[in-house]
TIVO-921779 format. One line per 10 residues: number of its first residue (from 1); their letters; for each residue x negated, z, y of N, C-alpha, C. Coordinates in steps of 0.1 Angstrom, whole numbers. Example, Ala and Ser with C-alpha at 12.3 -4.5 7.8 and 13.67 -1.06 7.14 Angstrom:
# residues 2
1 = AS = -132:78:-57:-123:78:-45:-132:78:-33; -128:71:-22:-137:71:-11:-129:79:0
//
This chain:
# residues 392
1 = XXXXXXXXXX = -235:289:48:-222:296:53:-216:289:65; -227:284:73:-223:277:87:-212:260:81; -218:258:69:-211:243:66:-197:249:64; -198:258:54:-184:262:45:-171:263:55; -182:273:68:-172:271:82:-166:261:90; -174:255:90:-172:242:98:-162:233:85; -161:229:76:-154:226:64:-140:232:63; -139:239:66:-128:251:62:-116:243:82; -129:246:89:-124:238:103:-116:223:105; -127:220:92:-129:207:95:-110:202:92
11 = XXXXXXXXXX = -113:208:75:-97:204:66:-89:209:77; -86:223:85:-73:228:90:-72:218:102; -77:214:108:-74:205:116:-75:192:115; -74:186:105:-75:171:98:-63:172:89; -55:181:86:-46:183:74:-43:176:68; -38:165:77:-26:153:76:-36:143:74; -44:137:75:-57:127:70:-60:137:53; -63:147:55:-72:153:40:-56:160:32; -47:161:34:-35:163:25:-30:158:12; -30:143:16:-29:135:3:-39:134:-5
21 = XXXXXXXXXX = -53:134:1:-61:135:-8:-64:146:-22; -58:156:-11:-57:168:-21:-48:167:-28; -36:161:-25:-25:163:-36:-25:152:-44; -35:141:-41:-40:134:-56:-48:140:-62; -59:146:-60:-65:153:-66:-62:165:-77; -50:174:-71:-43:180:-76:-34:177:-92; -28:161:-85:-18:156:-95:-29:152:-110; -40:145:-106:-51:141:-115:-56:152:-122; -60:164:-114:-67:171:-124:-53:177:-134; -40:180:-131:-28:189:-138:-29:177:-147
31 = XXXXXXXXXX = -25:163:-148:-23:157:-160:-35:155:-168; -44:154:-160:-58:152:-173:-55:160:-183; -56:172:-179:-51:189:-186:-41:182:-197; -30:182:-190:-18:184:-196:-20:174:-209; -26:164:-207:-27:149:-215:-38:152:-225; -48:163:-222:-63:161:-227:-67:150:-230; -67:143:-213:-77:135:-203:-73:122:-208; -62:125:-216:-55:104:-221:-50:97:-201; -50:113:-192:-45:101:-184:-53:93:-175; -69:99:-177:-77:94:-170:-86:80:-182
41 = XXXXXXXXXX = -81:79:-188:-85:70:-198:-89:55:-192; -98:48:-192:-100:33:-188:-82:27:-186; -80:24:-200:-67:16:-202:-57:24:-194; -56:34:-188:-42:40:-182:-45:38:-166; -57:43:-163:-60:43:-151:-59:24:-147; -63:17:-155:-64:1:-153:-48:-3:-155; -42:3:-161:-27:-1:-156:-19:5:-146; -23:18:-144:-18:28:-133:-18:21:-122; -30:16:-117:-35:8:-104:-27:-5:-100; -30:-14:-115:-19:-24:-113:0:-23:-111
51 = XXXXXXXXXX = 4:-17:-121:15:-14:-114:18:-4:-103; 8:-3:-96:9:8:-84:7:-10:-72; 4:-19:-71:3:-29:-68:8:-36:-59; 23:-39:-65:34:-44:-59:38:-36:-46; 43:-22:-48:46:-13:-42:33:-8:-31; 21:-9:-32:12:-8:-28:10:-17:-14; 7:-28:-18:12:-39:-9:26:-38:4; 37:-35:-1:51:-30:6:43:-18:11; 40:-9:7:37:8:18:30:1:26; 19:-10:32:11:-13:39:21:-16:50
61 = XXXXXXXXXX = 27:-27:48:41:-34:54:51:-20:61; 56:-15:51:64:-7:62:59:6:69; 49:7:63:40:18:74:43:14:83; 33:0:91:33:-3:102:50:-3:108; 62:-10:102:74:-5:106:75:5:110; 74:18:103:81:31:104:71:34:119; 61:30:120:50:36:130:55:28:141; 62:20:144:66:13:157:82:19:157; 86:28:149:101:37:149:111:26:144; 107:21:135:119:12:127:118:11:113
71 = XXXXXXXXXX = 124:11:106:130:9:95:130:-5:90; 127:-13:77:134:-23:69:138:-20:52; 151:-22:48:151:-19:39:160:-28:32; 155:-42:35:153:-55:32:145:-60:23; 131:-52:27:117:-59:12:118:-61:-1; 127:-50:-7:123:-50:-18:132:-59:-23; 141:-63:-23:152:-77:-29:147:-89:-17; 141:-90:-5:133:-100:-4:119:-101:-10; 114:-97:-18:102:-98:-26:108:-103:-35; 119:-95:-45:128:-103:-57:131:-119:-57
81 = XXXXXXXXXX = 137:-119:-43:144:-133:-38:128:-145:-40; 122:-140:-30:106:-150:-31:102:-155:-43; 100:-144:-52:95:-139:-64:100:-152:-76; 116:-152:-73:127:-161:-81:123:-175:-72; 124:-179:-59:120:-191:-59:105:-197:-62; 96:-185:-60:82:-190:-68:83:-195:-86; 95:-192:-89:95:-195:-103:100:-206:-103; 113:-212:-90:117:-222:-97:106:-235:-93; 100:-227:-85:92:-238:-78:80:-246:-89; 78:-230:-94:66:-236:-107:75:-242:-117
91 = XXXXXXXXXX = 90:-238:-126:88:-244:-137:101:-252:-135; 109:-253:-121:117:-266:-124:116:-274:-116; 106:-274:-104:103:-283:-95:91:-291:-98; 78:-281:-107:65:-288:-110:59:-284:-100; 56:-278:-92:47:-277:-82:35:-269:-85; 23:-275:-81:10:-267:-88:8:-250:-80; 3:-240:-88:-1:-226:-77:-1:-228:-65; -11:-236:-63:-17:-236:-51:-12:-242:-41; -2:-245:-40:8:-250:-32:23:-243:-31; 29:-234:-41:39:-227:-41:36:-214:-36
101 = XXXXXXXXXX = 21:-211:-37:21:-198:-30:19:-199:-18; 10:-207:-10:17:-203:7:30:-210:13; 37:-217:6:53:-218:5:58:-205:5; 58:-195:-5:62:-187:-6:56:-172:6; 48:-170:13:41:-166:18:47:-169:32; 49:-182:37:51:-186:47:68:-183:48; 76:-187:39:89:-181:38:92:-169:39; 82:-158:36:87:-141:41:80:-139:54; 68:-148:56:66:-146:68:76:-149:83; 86:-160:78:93:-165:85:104:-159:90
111 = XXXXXXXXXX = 114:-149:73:122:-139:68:119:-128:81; 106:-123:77:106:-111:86:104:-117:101; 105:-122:104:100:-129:120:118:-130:125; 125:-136:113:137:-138:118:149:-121:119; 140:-114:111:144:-97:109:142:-95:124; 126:-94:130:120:-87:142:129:-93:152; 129:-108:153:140:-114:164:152:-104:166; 161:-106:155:174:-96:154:172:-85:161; 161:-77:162:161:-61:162:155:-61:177; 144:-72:181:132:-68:194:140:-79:206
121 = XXXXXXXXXX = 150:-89:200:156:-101:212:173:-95:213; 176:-99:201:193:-95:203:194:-80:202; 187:-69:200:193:-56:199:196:-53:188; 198:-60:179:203:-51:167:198:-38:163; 202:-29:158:193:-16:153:184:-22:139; 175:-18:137:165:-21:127:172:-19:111; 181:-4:113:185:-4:99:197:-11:96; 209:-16:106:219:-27:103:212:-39:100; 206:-44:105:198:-59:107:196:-58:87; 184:-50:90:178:-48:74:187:-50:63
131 = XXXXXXXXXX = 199:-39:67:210:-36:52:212:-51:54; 216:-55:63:224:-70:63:216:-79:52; 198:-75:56:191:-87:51:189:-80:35; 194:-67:30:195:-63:17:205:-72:10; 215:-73:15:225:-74:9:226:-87:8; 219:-96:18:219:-113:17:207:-117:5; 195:-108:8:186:-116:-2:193:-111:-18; 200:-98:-18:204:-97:-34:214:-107:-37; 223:-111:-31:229:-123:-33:223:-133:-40; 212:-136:-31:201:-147:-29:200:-148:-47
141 = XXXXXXXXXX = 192:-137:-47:185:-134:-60:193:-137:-74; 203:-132:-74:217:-134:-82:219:-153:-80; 218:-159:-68:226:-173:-70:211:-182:-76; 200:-174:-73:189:-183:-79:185:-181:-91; 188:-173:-102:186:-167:-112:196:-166:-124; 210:-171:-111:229:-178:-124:229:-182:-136; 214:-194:-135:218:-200:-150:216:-194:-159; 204:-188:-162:199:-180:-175:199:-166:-172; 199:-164:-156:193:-146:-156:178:-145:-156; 173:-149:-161:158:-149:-161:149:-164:-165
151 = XXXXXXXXXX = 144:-164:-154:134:-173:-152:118:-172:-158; 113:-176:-166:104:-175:-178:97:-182:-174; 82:-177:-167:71:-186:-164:61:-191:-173; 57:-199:-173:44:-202:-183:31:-208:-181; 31:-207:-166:21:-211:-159:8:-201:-159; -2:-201:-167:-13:-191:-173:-23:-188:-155; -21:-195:-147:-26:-197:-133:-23:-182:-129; -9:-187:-124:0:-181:-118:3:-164:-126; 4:-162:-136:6:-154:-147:-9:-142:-143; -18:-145:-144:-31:-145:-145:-31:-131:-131
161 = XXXXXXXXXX = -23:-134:-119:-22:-127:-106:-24:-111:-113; -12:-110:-118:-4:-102:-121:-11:-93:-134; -16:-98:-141:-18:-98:-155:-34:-100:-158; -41:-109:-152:-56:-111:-153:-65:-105:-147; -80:-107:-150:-94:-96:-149:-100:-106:-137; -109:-103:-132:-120:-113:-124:-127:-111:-138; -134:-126:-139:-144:-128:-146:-156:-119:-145; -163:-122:-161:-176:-110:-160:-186:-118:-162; -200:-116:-155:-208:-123:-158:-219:-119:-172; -218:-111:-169:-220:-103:-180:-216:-92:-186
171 = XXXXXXXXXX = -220:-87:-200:-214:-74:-204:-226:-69:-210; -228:-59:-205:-241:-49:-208:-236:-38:-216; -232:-29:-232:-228:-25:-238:-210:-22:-234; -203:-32:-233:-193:-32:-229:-187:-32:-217; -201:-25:-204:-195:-24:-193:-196:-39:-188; -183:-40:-182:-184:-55:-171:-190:-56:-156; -202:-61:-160:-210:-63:-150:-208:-68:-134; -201:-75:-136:-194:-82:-119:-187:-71:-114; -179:-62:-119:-170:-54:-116:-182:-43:-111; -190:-39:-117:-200:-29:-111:-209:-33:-103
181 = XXXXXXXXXX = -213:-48:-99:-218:-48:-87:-209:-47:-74; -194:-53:-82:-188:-47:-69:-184:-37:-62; -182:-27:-76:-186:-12:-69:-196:-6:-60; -205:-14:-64:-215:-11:-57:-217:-14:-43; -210:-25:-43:-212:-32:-28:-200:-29:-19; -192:-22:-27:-179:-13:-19:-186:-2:-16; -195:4:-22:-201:15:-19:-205:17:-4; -220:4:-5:-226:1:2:-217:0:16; -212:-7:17:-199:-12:28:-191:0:32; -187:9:25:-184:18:33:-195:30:40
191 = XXXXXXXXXX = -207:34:36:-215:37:39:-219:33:57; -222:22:50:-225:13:64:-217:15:79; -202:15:75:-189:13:78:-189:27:89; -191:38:78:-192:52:84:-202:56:89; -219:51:90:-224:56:99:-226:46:109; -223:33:108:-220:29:123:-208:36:129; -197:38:123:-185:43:131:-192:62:136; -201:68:131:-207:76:134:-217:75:149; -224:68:149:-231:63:159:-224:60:172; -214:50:169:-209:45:182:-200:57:189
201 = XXXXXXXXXX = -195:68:180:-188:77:185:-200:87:189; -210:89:188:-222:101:196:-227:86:203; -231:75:207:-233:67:217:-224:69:226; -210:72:226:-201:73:237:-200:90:241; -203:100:233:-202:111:232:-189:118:229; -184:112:220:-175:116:214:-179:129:204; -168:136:198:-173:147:189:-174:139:174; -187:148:170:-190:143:154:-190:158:141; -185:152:136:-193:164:122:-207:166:125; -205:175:116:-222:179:113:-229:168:105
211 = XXXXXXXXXX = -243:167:101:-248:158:96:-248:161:79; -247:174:76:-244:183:65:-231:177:60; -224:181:64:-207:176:61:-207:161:61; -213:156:75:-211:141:73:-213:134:57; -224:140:53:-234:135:41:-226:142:32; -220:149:33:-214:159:15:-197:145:15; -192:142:32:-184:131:31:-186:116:26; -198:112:25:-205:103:24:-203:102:7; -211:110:2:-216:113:-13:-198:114:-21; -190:125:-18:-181:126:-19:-172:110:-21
221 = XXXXXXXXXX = -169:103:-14:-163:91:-10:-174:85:-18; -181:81:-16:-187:76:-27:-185:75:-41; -189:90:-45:-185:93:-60:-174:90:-64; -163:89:-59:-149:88:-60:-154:73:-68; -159:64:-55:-156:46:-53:-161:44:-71; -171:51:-68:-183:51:-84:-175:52:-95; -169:63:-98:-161:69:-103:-152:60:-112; -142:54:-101:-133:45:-105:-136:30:-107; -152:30:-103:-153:17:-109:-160:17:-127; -163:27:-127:-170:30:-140:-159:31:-151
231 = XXXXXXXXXX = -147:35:-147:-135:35:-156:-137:20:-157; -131:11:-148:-125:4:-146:-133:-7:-157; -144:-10:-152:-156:-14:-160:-159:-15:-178; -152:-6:-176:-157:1:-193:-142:-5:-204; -131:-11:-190:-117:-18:-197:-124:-33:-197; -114:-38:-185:-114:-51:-187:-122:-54:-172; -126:-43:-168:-129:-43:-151:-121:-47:-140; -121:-52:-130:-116:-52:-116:-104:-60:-120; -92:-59:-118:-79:-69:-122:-80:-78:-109; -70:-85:-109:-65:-95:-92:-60:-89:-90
241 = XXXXXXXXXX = -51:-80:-92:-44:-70:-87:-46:-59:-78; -58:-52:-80:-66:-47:-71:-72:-54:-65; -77:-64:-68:-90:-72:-56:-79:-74:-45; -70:-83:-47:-55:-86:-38:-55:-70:-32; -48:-62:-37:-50:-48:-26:-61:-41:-18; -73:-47:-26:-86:-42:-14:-86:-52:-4; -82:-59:-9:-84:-75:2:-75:-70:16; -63:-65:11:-55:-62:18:-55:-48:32; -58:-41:22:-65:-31:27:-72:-33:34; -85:-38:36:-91:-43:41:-91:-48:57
251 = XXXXXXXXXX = -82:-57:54:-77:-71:62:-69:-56:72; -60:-55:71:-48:-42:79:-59:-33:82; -68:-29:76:-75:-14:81:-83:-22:94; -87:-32:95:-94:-37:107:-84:-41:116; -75:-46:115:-64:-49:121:-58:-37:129; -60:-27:126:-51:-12:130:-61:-4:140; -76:-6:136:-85:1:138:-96:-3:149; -96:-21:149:-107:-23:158:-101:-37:165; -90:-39:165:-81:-53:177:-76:-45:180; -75:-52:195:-62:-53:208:-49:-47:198
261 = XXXXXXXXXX = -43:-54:187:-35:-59:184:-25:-44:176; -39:-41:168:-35:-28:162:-33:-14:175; -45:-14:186:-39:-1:195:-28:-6:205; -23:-18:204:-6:-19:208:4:-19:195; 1:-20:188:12:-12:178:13:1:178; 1:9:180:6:21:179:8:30:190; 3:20:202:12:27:216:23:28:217; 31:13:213:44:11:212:52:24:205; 46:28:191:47:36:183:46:51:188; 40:53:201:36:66:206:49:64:210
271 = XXXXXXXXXX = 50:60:222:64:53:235:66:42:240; 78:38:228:78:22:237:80:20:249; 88:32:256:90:28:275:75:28:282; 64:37:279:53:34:283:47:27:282; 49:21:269:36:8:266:42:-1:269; 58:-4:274:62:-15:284:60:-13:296; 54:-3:304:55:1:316:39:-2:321; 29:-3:305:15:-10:310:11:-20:306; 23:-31:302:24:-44:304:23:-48:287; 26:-36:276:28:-41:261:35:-51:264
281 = XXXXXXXXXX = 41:-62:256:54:-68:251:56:-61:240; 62:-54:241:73:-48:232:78:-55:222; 86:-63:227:92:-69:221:87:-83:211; 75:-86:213:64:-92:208:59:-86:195; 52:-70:195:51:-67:190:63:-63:178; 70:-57:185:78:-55:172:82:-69:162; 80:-82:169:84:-92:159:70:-97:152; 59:-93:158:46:-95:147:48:-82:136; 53:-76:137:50:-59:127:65:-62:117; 68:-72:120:85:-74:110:75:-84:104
291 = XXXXXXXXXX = 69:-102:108:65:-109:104:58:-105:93; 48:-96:97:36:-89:88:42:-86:77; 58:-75:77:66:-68:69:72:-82:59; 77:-96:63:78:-102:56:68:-110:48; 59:-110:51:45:-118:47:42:-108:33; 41:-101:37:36:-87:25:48:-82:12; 60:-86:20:73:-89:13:68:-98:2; 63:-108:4:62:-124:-7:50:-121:-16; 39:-112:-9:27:-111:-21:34:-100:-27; 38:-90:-27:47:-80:-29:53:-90:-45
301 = XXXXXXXXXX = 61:-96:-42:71:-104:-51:63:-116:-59; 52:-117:-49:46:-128:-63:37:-123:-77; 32:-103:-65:25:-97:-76:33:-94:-88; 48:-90:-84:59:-83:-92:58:-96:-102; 63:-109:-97:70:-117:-107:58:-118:-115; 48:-127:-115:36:-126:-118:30:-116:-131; 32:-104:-126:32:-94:-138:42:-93:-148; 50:-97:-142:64:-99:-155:64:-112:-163; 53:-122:-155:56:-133:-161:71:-134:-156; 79:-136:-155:90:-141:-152:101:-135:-139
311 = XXXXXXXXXX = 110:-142:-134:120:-136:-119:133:-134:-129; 138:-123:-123:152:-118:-132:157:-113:-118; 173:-109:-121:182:-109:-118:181:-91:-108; 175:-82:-116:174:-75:-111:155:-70:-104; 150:-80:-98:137:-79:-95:141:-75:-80; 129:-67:-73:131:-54:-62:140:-41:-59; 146:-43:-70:153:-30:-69:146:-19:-66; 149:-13:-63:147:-3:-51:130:-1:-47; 127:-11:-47:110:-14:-40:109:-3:-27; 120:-14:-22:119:-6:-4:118:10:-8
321 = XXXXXXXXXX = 123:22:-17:125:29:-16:109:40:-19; 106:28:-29:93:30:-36:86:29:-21; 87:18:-15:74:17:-4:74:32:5; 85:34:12:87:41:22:83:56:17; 87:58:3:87:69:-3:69:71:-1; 61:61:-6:44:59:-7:44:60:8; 47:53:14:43:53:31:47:68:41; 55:76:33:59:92:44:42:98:31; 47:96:23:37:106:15:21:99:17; 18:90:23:6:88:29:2:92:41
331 = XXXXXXXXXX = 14:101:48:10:111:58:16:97:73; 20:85:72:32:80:81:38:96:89; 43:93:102:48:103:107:63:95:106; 76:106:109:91:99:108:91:96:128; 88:107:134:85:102:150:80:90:154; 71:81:149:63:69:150:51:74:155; 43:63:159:24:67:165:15:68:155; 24:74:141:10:81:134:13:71:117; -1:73:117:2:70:101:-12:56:97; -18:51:90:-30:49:83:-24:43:72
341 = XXXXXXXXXX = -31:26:68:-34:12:60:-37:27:47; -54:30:49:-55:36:40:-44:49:30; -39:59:42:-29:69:38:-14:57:28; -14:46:34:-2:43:25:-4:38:15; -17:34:11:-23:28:-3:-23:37:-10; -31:52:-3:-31:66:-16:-19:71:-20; -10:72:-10:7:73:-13:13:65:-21; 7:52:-20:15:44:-30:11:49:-52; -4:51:-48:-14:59:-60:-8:70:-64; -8:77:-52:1:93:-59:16:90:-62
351 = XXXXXXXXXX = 22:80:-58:38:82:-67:36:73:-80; 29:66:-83:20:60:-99:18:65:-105; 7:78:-98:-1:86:-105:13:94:-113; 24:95:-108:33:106:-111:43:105:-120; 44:90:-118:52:85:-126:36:82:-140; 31:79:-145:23:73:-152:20:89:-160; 14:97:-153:14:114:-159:25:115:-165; 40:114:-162:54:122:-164:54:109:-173; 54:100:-180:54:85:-190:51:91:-203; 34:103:-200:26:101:-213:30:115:-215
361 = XXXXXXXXXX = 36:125:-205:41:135:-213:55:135:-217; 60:124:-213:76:120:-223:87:129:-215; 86:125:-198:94:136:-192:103:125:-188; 117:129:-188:128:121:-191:128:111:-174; 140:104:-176:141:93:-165:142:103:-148; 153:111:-155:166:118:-144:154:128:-141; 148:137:-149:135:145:-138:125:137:-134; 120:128:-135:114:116:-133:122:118:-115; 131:115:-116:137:108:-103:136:124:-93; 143:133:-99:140:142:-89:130:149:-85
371 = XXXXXXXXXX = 120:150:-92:108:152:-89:99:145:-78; 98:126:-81:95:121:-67:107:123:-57; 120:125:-57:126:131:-41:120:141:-39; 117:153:-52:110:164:-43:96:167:-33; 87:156:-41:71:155:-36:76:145:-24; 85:132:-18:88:129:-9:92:137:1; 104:146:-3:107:160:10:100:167:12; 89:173:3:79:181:8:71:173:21; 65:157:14:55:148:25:63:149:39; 78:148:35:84:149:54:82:162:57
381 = XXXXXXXXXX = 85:174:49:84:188:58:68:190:62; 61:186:56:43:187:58:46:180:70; 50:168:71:51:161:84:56:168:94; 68:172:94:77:180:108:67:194:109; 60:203:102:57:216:104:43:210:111; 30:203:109:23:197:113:25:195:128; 32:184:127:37:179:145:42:194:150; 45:200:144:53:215:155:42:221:160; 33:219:150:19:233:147:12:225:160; 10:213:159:4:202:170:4:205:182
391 = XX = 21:208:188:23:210:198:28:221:205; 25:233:194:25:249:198:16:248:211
//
């Protein structure tokens, strides 16, 4: 009875961390139902993920924007733009992979650097700067894509991003073996992860869970990781597509969580007059959190082209909308300060999961569309009633 209490504690004052979780959970178990369980199927769930990818990558990126109080809504036709010269680069210049992609990497890193300038040196507002840079890269996209309209890769390399498995070392009655030890070793890693981060917070005397709850969070998180690698396994196992998003994940969750670098982003993000006032550069940071925003722009667009196999005329359309939409519904606050690597990856999952559900039950385009504005306006009112309840 004492856990159920402390549980019941635990969710009402974590809302905004345990919210999304529930409302994937929620979304998952209504279409299993609805589908009789076609939507948790190996092959749906192994495509669900991947085309949740592109977009996935972008929520990471503009999180950290929206969390420093700015806006870009630029990415998604700069990922297009990248995406189209990664093509010409492979099939009318000749250039091998492995050279056009940090070309292309290095070019949105550059993009967004020249965004953050605009907005943290000259003043510009973040959402004029942006539209500007909307409206130049779709240009862009259009004068690199004139001749044919679509640019048609054939590079099996390159293709492979988007579209390919990690190799298996083995296969034990179908399941792919590589893929399950790496479940396993995600397991393990987060395990590790949380009770060191457990420790060091009762070493400093910080508050903890209980050891009951800690362990039902443990097991819980776990089974999930288990879970989805057992699907995954039983398809074609782990795509590049996801390894590229854990990588990413990854890479940002340490970045946000344990550098210098991440707790001045999100001071800035609390009050920028304060965290100039105890020696932030401000203005520094906001042009590393645009750089980042362009850098993530180009894998963004190499994942997109990549999976299409080919760059067209209309590639990023409305990404940006896709991202920011994943990034409020990953619990992002619209104030700045708040918001979580991880919360924008599950946000990016829950508008997949929603679109991919509403696919297999044949629900038209136009409720398609209003349905995610509605699960987005709810993620902002959860947001605004939260912060109020905060500071009653």
């Amino acid at each position: 009875m004492k856990i159920l209490s402390e549980a019941k504690t635990l969710l009402k004052d974590n809302i905004r961390d345990y919210g999304m979780y529930i409302a994937l959970l929620v979304i998952i178990v209504t279409f299993t139902v609805l589908t009789d369980g076609l939507f948790l199927s190996s092959r749906n769930i192994s495509n669900l993920l991947d085309s949740a990818g592109y977009i996935a990558v972008l929520a990471v990126g503009v999180m950290l924007v929206i969390v420093i109080r700015h806006i870009d809504l630029s990415i998604g036709f700069l990922a297009g733009f990248l995406g189209a010269i990664g093509a010409i680069l492979l099939m009318h210049v000749g250039l091998p992979v492995y050279i056009v992609i940090p070309i292309i990497l290095i070019l949105g890193m550059f993009a967004g650097l020249f965004t953050g300038f605009l907005v943290a040196k000259v003043g510009i507002p973040a959402f004029v700067a942006t539209l500007a840079g909307w409206l130049i890269y779709r240009g862009a996209i259009l004068q690199a894509t004139e001749r044919s309209g679509t640019i048609i890769i054939t590079d099996p390399t390159f293709n492979a991003i988007g579209n390919g498995y990690i190799p298996s070392l083995l296969e034990v009655g179908g399941v792919h073996l590589l893929s399950v030890l790496i479940g396993v070793a995600a397991i393990l890693l987060y395990i590790y992860s949380a009770i060191k981060n457990r420790n060091n917070k009762m070493k400093y005397q910080f508050e903890v869970v209980s050891r009951p709850i800690f362990l039902i969070q443990l097991v819980f998180v776990s089974s999930i990781i288990g879970y989805i690698t057992w699907i995954l396994s039983n398809y074609n196992g782990f795509s590049w597509t996801v390894v590229i998003m854990f990588l990413v994940v990854l890479i940002y969750h340490f970045v946000t969580t344990k550098t210098v670098l991440g707790r001045h982003i999100y001071a800035v993000g609390s009050n920028p007059e304060a965290a100039h006032l105890s020696g932030i550069n401000v203005a520094k940071i906001t042009m590393i959190v645009f750089g980042s925003m362009g850098l993530l722009s180009a894998l963004s667009g190499i994942l997109f082209t990549s999976r299409l196999q080919a760059a067209t005329t209309t590639a990023g359309t409305l990404f940006e909308l896709d991202a920011i939409a994943a990034a409020y519904v990953g619990g992002v606050s619209a104030a700045g300060g708040v918001g979580k690597v991880t919360g924008a990856i599950i946000g990016a999952i829950v508008m997949a999961s929603l679109t991919s559900g509403m696919n297999l039950l044949g629900v038209g385009i136009a409720y398609q569309y209003m349905i995610r504005g509605a699960v987005l306006a709810l993620a902002v009112i959860f947001d605004v009633m939260t912060r109020r309840k905060a500071s009653a």
